[in-house]
N, C-alpha and C positions, 0 to 999 in steps of 0.2 A: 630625703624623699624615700619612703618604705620602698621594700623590692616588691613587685608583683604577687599577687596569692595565688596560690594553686600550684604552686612547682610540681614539678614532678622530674621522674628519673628518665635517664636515656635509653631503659629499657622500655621504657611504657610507648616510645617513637620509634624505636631503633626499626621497624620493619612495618609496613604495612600491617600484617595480622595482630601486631599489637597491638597499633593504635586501634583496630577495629572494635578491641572492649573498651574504649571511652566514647563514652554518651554524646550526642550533639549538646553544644550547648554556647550561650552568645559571646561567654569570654576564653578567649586561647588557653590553652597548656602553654604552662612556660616551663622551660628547660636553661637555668645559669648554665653559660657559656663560663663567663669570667666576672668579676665583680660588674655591676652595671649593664652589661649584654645578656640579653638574652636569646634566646630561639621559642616563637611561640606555633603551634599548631591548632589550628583553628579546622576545628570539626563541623563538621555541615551533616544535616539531613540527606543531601543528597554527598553520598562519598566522592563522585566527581568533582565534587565543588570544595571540598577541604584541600587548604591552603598551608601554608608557611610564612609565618610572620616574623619580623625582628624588633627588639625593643631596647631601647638605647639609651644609657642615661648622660646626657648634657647639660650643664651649668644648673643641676638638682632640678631638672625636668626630664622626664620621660619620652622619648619620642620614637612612636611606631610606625610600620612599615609592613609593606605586603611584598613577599619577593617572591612567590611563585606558587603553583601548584601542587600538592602532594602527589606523590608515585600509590593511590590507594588504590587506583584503578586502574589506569593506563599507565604504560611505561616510560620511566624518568626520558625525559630528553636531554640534560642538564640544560635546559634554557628555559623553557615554559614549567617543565614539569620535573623536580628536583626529587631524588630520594634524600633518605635522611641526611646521612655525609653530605651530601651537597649543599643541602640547605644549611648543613652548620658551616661550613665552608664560604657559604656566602653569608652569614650570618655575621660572619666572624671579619669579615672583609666589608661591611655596609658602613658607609663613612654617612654621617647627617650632616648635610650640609644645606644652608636656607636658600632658597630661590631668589631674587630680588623682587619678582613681582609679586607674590604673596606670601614672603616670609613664614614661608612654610618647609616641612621636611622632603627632601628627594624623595621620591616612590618608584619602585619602582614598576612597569607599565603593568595595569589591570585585565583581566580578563574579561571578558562577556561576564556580566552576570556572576562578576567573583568567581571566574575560572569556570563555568556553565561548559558542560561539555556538548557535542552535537547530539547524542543521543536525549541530554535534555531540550533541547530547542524543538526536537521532533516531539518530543512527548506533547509537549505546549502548543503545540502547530497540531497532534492532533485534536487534545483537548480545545484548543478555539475552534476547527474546523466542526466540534460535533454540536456545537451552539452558533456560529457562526454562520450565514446565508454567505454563500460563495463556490467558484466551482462555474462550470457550463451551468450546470441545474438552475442555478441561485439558489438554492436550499442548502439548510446545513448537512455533513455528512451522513448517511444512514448509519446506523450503527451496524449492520452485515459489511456495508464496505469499510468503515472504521478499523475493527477487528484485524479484517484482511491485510489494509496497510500496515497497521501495527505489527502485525504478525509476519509481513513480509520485510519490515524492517527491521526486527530482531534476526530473523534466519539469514539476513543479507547484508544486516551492516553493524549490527546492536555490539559483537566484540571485537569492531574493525576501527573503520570510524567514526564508531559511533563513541569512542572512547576519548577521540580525541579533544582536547579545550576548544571551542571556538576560534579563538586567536590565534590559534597552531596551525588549525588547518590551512593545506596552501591545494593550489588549485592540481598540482601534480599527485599529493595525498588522492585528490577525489577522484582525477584520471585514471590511478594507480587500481584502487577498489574495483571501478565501472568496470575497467578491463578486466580488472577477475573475474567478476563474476561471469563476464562473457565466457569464460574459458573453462571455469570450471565448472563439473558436474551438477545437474540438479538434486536438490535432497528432499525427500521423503519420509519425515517422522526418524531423526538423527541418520537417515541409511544414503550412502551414495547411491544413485541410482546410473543403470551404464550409461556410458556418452560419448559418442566418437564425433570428436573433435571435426574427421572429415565428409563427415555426413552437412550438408547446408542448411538442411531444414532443421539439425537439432540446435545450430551453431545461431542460427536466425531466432531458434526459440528464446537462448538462455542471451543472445540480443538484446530480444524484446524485455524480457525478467528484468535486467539490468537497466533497461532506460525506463521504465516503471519506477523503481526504487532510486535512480537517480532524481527523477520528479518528484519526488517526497522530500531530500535532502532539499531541495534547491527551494521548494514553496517554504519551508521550517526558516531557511535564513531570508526569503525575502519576506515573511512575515517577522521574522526575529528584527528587520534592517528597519522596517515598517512599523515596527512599534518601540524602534529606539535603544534595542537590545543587546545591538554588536558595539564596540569600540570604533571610534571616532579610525583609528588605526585601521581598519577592515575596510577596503577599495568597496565601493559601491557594484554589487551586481557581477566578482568575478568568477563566481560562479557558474553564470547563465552563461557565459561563455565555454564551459566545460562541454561539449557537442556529444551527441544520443550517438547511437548507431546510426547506419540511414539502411532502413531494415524494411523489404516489400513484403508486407503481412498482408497483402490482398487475398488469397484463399479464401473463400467462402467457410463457415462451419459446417459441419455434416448436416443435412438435413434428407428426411427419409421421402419417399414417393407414400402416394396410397397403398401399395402393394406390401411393401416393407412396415410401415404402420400394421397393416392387419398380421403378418407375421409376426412382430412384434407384439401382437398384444394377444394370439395366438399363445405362445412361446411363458406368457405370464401366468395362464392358465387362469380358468372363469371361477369368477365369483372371489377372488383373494385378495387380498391387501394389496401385494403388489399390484394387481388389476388395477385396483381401486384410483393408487397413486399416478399409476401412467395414464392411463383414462384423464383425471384429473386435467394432468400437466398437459394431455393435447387438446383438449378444452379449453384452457383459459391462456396457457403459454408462459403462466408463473414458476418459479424455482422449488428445486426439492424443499430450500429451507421456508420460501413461502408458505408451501400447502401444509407443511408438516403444522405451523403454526395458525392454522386457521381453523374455528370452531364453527360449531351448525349456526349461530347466528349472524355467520358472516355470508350465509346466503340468504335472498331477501326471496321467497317464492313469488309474492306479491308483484317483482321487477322484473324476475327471472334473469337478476342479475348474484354475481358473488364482488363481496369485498375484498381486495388483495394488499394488504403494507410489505410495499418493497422495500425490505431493511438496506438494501445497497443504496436506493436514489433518495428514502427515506420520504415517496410520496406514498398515497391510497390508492390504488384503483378502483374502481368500479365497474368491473368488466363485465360484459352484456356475453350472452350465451347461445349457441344455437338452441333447434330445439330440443335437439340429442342431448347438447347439455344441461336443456334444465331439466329433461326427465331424469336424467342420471343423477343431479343433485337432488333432485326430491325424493329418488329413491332411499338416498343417502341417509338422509334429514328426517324422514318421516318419523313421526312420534319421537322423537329424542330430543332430550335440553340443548336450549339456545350456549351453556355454558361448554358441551362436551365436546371433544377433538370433532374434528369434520371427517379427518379422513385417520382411520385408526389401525392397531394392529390386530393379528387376530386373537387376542387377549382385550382387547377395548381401550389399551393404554396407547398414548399419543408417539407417532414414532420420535425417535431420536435422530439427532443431528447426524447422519452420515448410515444411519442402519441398515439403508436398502441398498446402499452399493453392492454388495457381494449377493443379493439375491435377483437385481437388476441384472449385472456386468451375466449372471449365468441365463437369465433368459434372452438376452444379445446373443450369447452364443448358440442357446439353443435353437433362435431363429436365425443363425447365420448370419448375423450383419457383425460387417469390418467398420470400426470406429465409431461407432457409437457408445456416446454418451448419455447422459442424463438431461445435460442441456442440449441435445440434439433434439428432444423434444418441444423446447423453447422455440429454439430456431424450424423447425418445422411446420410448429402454429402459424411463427410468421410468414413462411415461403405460403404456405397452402393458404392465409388468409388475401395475401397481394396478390396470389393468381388468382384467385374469386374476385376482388375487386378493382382491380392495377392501380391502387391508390395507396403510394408510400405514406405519404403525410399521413395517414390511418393507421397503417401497421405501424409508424413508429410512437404514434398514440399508444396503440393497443399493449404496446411493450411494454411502456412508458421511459422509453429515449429521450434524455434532452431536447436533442433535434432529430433531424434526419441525416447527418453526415455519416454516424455509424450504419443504421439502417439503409443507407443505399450501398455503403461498402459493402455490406452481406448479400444485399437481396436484389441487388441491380440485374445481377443476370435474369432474373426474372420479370422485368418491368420491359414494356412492349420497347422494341428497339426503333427507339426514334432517326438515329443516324443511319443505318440499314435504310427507313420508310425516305430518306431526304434523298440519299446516295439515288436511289433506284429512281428519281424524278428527275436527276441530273440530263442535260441535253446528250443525242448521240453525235460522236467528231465524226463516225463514217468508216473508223479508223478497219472494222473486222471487215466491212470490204474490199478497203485497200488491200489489207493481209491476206485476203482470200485471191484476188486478181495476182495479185504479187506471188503468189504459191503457185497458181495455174500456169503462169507466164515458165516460172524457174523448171516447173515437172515439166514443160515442153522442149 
């Protein structure tokens, strides 16, 4: 029987960084062990998934074998995931022996997905999610919140583990992570940002961070479970057992009165850009990335409504205007192509993604409000629309909320207090007279 083609030296294996210059491709590197044995490395597209193989010759037949993981990405465990030494190690040690029920060679136990690491299972859990109807919504992911998750899973698990094989993972790994993150500092564009630990409301935030990114990990394997993807070896669902924080985020968002509105937009100063854009935003109640992306044909004069794609829920709106708002948009729009930004710089060019933070956050200051945001604007559409109407089911329309379980978390203090109107029809026991007779009686 010929040896194998493709040999190659122990230098080309001997460390991660070398094997890095060999190409992916469908047949191993083989590496002579001893006459008959070999050690093959089997290169993948995705370097998490590049393996170690042994090839063995018995009675002038060849017989292969998958023994573990490469150390290309994550680090050796010597169990799942072998560096080079090891894999020759066990290379050199793999006896073939036949099974009786299918006269076949020992293997030894597979990984997800030929060793499929978590970080790939999320990738595929997002990509289904952005074609996929699922979610409260039933719609597929928007591509704003898409983004977001991805990107929240790189800054919070992508060189943790998100490294690790599928099969590796144990439920104490994912315990291990979620508490980190709880404890450690928030980051900001590679910077630690400060964090005292004994502060509650910052320890509740990075909570919350953590059971977010824990919910990404846990849908990745129950769709990976769900379409077949994990090893018969992987307990059903022990993940879901992995428990959040139990974290009270009731806190309302900021949201400004009418007085603080006109300060604020005061504070922007007339006739500018920035104007333009806050104006905007308290008008319809859409996102900076919204409006930034919206052109003059997405207002309809004729309706005296504007069109809004929410890239987070990934619906349309159609949101209807007062009448302050449709003169303001027609001011907007007049004479200019249906193609052009709707709401522009003072250059004519369509803002960028993030631009007006630092010229916003200093008209905040200049009108004196503490915590204010960008999305406080959002959130104040809604408070100031359900005190005009006290109709949640509307405002959660108007936002376009799945349902209304968010929207009453926010905006309930505002909605007429039904248990107050019940309490106060309750019968009287008589009891404050008694306590009044009972007090006259004791001062005598």
């Amino acid at each position: 029987m010929p040896a194998p083609k493709k040999l190659i030296t122990a230098a080309h294996l001997r460390s991660p960084t070398a094997r890095e210059s060999l190409p992916a491709q469908a047949e191993p590197y083989w590496l002579q062990l001893s006459p008959g044995r070999f050690l093959g490395y089997q290169r993948a597209q995705r370097r998490t998934s590049s393996s170690w193989r042994v090839r063995v010759l018995v009675g002038g037949k060849y017989h292969k074998a998958r023994l573990a993981t490469a150390d290309d990405v994550a680090k050796g465990d010597g169990i799942h995931i072998l560096s080079f030494k090891e894999a020759v190690d066990r290379a050199h040690t793999h006896a073939v022996v036949a099974r009786p029920d299918t006269n076949a060679a020992v293997r030894y136990p597979r990984h997800a997905g030929g060793g499929a690491s978590v970080n790939d299972i999320v990738a595929d859990y997002h990509q289904h999610r952005a074609t996929t109807p699922g979610g409260r919504s039933g719609r597929p992911m928007g591509e704003s919140a898409r983004k977001t998750s991805e990107s929240s899973w790189r800054l919070h698990a992508g060189q943790s583990i998100g490294l690790i094989p599928v099969e590796a993972l144990t439920p104490a790994d994912v315990r291990r992570w979620h508490a980190g993150i709880a404890s450690s500092p928030p980051v900001n564009r590679g910077k630690a940002l400060p964090f005292d630990p004994a502060d509650p409301e910052q320890v509740r935030a990075r909570q919350e961070t953590a059971n977010r990114v824990l919910t990404i990990v846990k849908a990745a394997l129950n769709l990976a479970w769900e379409q077949e993807r994990l090893p018969h070896s992987i307990l059903r669902d022990w993940w879901n057992a992995v428990q959040k924080f139990q974290t009270s985020d009731d806190t309302p968002p900021r949201m400004l009165d009418e007085a603080e509105v006109q300060r604020l937009l005061n504070a922007t100063g007339r006739g500018g850009e920035l104007r333009e854009l806050v104006t905007a935003a308290l008008m319809t109640g859409a996102r900076a990335g919204e409006l930034r992306l919206l052109n003059v044909q997405h207002y309809s004069p004729e309706t005296g409504r504007l069109r809004i794609f929410q890239g987070k829920t990934g619906k349309t709106l159609t949101q209807p205007l007062t009448e302050e708002g449709v003169a303001f948009f027609e001011a907007l729009t007049v004479g200019r192509r249906p193609s052009e930004p709707l709401l522009r710089r003072d250059g004519g060019a369509r803002w960028e993604r993030g631009a007006y933070r630092r010229a916003f956050q200093a008209a905040v200051d200049r009108a004196n409000l503490q915590g204010v945001t960008f999305k406080t604007l959002r959130a104040t559409y809604g408070k100031l629309l359900l005190l005009a109407t006290k109709d949640i089911e509307l405002v959660a329309k108007a936002l376009g909320h799945s349902d209304t379980r968010v929207t009453r978390k926010h905006y309930a203090q505002y909605l007429p207090d039904e248990l107050a109107s019940g309490v106060a029809q309750m019968p009287a026991f008589g009891i404050e007279k008694d306590i009044t007779v009972r007090s006259i009686r004791n001062a005598g």
